[in-house]
C-alpha positions as CSV (number, residue, x, y, z in Angstrom):
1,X,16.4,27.1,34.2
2,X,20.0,27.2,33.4
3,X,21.3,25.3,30.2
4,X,25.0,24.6,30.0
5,X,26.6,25.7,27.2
6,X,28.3,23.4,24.2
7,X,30.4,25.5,21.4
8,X,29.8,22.6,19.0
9,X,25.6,22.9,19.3
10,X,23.7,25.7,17.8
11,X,21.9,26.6,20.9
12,X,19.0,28.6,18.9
13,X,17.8,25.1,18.1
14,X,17.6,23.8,21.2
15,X,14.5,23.5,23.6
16,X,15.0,22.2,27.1
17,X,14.0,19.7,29.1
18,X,13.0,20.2,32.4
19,X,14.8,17.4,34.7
20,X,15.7,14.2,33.4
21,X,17.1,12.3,36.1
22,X,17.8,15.3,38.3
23,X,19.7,17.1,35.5
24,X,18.7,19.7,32.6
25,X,19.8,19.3,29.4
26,X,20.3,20.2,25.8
27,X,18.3,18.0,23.7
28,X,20.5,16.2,21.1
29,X,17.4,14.2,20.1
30,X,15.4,18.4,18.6
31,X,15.1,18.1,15.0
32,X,15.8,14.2,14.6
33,X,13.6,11.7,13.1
34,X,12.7,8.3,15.1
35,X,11.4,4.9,14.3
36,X,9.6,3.1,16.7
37,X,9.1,-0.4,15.6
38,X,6.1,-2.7,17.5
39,X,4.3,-6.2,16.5
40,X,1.1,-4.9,14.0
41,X,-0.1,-7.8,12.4
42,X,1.2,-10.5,14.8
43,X,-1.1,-10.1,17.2
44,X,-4.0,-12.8,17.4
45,X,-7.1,-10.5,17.4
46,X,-7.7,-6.3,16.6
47,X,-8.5,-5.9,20.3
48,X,-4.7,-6.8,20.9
49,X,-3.3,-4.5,18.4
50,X,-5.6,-1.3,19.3
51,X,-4.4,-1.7,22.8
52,X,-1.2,-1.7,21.5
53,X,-1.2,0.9,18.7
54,X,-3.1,3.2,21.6
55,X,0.5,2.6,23.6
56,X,2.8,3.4,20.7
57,X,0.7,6.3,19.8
58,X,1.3,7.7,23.2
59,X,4.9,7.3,23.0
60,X,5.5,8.5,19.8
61,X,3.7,11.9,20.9
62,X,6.1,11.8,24.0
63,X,9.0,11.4,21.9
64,X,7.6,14.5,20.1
65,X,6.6,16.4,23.2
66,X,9.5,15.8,25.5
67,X,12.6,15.2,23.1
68,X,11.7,17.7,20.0
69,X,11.8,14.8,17.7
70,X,11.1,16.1,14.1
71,X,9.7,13.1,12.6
72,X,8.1,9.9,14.9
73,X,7.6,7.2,12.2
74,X,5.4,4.5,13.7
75,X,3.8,2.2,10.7
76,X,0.6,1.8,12.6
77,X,0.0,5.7,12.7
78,X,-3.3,6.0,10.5
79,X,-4.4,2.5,10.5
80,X,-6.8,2.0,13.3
81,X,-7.4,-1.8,12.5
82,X,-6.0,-4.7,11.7
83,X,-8.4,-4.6,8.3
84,X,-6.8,-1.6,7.3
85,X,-3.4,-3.2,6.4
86,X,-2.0,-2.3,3.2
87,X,0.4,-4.9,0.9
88,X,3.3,-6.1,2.3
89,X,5.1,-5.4,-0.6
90,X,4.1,-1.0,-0.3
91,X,4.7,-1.1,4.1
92,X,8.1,-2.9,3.4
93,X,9.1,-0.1,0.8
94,X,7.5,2.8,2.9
95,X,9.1,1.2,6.1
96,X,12.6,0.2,5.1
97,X,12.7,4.1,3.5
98,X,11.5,5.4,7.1
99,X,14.2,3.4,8.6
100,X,16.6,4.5,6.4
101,X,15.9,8.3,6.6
102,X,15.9,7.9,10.8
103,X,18.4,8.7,13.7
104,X,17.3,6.4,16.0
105,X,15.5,2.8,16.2
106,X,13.1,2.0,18.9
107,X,11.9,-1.6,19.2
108,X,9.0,-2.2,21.6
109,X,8.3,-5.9,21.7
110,X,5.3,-6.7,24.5
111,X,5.6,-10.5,24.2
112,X,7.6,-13.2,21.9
113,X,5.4,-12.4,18.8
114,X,6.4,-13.9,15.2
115,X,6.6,-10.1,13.7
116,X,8.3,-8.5,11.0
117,X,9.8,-5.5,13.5
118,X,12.2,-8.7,13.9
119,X,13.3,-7.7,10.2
120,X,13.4,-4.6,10.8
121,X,15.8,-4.6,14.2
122,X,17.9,-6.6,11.9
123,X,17.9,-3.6,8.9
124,X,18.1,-1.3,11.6
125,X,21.4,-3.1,13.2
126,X,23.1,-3.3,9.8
127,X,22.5,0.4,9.2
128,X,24.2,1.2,12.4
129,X,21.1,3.1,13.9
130,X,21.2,3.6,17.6
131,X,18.9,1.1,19.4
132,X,16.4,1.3,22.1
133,X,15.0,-2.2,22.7
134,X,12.3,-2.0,25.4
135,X,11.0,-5.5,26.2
136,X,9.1,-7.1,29.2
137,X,11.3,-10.1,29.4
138,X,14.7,-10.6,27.6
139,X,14.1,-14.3,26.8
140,X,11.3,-13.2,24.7
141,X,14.3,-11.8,22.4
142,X,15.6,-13.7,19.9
143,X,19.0,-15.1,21.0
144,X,21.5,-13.0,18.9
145,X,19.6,-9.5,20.9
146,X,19.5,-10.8,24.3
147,X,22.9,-9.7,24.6
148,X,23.2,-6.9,21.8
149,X,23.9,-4.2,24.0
150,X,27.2,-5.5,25.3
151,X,28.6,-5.9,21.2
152,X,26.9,-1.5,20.8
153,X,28.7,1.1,20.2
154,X,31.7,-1.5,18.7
155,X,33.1,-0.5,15.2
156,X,30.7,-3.1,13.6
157,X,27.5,-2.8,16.0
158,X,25.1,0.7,16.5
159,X,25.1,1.7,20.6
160,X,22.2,0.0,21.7
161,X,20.2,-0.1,25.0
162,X,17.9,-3.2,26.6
163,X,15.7,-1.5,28.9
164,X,12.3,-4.0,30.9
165,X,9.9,-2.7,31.4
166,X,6.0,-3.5,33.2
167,X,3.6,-0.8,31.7
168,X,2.7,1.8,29.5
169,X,4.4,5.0,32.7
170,X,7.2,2.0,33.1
171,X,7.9,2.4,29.1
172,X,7.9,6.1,29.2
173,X,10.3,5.9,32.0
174,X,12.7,3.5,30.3
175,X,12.9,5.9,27.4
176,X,13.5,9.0,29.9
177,X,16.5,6.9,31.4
178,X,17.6,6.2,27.9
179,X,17.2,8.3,24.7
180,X,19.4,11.0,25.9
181,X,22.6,8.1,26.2
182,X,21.9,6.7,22.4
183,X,22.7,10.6,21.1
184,X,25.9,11.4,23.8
185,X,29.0,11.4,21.6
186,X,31.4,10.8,24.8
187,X,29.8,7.2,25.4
């Protein structure tokens, strides 16, 4: 596999990916740290959120696999049920310091669930952290992100990306068409 070579980029850092949309490329995303944001506690019953945590898992160890991420923070890591929630007041510290200490944001939002991720997009917005927002269906957004990703990449906004998607392979894919435009310099 041939890698092109970048002066700027310390290539003995770099692993490859094999084909990304027909193309090969350095990872810009190896030794970065990611936080993927989903609905925990605002789902109406533990079956719910296991399904869910089981997805996010999943992606998290793709982001890890594929992309070389350092660090894939998800808050519903070691807690396998809803019971095993700690105080608000210790995730919102451990959380916001996550966020903080991150290169990218990812926001996975299955339905229009009241959910403090919704906080969180918001911190993650003011700290001008690149944004993936994968949703099944826009509306479900609140307003002011429906259309966020025509305001990214302005001097006030972080480059963010909407991406639909239908499943747990359609997630993975919207990420593969994605990640690698949040950390491109020239866009």
């Amino acid at each position: 596999m041939t890698i092109a070579y970048n002066p700027i980029i310390d290539h003995s850092e770099q692993v490859s990916l094999p084909q990304v949309g027909n193309k090969e490329w350095l990872l810009p995303t190896k030794g970065k740290r990611a936080f993927i944001a989903s609905p925990m506690s605002g789902f109406s019953d533990d079956a719910l959120y296991k399904q869910n945590r089981k997805v996010i898992l999943g992606l998290a160890s793709h982001l890890s696999v594929q992309y070389g991420f350092e660090n894939v923070y998800f808050a519903g890591e070691n807690l396998a049920s809803k019971e095993q929630f700690n105080s608000s007041t210790i995730a919102l510290e451990r959380d916001m310091s996550e966020l903080e200490q991150s290169d990218i944001f990812i926001f996975v939002y299955p339905d229009k669930i009241l959910s403090s991720v919704l906080i969180e997009a918001g911190y993650a917005m003011a700290l001008r952290k690149p944004m993936l927002i994968l949703v099944r269906e826009k509306k479900d957004l609140p307003y002011l992100l429906q259309e966020a990703e025509k305001t990214g990449g302005s001097s006030i906004f972080p480059r963010i990306e909407i991406r639909l998607y239908e499943d747990e392979d359609s997630l993975k894919q919207s990420i593969d068409d994605s990640i690698l435009q949040l950390f491109d310099e020239r866009a």
